[in-house]
Structure formats: structure tokens, C-alpha cells
LODO-221430 format. One record per residue (C-alpha): residue number from 1; x, y, z. Coordinates in nm, 3 decimals. Layout:
<nodes>
+-----+---------+---------+---------+
:   k :       X :       Y :       Z :
+-----+---------+---------+---------+
: NUM :       X :       Y :       Z :
...
+-----+---------+---------+---------+
</nodes>
This chain:
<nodes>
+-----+---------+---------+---------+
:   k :       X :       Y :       Z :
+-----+---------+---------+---------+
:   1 :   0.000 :   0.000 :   0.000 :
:   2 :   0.259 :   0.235 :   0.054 :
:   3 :   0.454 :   0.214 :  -0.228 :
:   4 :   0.123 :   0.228 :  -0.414 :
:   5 :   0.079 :   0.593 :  -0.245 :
:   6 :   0.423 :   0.718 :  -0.298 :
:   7 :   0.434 :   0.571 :  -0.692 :
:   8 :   0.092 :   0.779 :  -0.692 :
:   9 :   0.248 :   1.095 :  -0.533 :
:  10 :   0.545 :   1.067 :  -0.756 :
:  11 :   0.294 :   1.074 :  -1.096 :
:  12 :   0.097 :   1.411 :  -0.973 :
:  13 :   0.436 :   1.574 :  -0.912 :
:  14 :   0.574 :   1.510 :  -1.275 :
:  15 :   0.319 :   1.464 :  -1.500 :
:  16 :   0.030 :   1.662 :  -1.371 :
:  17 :   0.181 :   1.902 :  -1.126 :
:  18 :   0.496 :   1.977 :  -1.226 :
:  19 :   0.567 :   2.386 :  -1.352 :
:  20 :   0.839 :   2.220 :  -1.591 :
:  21 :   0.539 :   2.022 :  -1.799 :
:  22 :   0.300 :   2.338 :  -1.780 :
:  23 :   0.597 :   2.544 :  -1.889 :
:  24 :   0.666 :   2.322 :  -2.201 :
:  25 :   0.305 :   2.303 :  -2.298 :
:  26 :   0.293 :   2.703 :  -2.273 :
:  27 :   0.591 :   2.699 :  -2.471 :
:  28 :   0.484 :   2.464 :  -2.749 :
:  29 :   0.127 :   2.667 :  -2.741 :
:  30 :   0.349 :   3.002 :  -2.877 :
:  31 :   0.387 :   2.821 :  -3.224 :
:  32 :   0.057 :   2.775 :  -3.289 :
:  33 :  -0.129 :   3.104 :  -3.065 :
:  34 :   0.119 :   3.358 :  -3.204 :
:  35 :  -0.087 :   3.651 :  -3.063 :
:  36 :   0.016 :   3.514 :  -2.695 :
:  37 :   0.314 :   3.483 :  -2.559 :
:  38 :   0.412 :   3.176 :  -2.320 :
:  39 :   0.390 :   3.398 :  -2.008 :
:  40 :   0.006 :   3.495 :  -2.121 :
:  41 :  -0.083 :   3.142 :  -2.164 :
:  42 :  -0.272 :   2.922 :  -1.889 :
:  43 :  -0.252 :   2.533 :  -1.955 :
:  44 :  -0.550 :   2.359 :  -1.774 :
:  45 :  -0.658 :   2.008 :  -1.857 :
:  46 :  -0.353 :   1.834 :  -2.032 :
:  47 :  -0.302 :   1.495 :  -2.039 :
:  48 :   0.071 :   1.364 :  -2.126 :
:  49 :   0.047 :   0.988 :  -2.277 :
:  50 :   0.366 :   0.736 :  -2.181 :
:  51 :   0.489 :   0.780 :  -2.566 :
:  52 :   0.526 :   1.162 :  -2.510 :
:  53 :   0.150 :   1.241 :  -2.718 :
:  54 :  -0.044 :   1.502 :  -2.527 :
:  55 :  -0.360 :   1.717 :  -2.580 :
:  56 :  -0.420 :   1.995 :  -2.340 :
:  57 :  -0.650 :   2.335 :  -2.318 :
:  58 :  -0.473 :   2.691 :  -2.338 :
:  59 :  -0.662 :   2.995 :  -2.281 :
:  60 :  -0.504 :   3.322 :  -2.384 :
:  61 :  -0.673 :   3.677 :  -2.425 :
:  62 :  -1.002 :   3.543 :  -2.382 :
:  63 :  -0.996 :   3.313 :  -2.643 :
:  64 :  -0.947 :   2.877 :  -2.568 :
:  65 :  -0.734 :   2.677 :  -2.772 :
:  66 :  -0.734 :   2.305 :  -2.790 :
:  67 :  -0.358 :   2.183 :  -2.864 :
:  68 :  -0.226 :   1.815 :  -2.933 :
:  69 :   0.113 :   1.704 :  -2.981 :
:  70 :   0.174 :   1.365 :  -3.161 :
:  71 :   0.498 :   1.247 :  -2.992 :
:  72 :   0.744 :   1.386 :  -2.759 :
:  73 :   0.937 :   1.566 :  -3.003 :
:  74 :   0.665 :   1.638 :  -3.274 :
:  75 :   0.541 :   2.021 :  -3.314 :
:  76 :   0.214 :   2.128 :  -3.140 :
:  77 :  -0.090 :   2.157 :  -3.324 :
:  78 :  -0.349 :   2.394 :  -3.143 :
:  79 :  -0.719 :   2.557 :  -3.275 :
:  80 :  -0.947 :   2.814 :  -3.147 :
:  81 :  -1.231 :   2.667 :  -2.990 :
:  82 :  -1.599 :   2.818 :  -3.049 :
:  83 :  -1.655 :   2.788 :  -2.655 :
:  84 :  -1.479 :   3.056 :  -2.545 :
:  85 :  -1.497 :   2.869 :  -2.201 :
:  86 :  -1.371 :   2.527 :  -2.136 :
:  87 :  -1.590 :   2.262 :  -2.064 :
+-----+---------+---------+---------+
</nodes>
């Protein structure tokens, strides 16, 4: 049981938690959101696969952008979203 909690603890600090993920998604979100830059981006609801894929949700200047990576080293792809709110 322990090591269950602390293998549980350990995922939330570096895949969900961690400034250093957000940070990279904010960064990757600049190629595509070219009106923001990666300090004016918020990252909420990313997911980071165990082959490096992600999607996440970045919000800049009032405007939500959905954003997907295919691999750990493949460029971000991000589009405006109608919903200017996330669901």
C-alpha cells in the first residue's frame, strides 16, 4: 500500500503538477497562438500519454485553444475553440 501511495504521489508531481510540464506546454502553445506569448498562456486540462503524445486546453486573451502534440518531439498543433470557455 505504501509504495502504491508514494508511486501515486510521484505521478501528480511530474506529470500533472509539475511547472516544468505546464511550462513546455505554454511553450509549445506560442507556435501555434502567435498573438500570446508563453507567459500569457494558462494550460488547464492536459493529459501527457507514456509515448510523449499530449492534448491539453490553453486559454489566452479570452480566447481557448485546444492543442495536441503527436509524440514527444513532434510540433504542437493547437485551434481556437468556439466555446470561449472550457468545458
Amino acid at each position: 500500500m505504501k509504495r502504491l501511495v508514494i508511486a501515486i504521489a510521484a505521478f501528480g508531481l511530474f506529470a500533472c503538477g509539475n511547472p516544468f510540464v505546464i511550462q513546455e506546454l505554454q511553450q509549445q502553445s506560442t507556435s501555434q497562438i502567435t498573438d500570446c506569448n508563453a507567459d500569457h498562456i494558462e494550460v488547464i486540462q492536459h493529459v501527457i500519454r507514456e509515448d510523449g503524445s499530449a492534448t491539453w486546453t490553453a486559454l489566452c486573451q479570452g480566447r481557448t485553444y485546444s492543442c495536441e502534440r503527436a509524440g514527444e518531439n513532434a510540433e504542437a498543433n493547437c485551434s481556437q475553440m468556439e466555446s470561449q470557455m472550457p468545458e
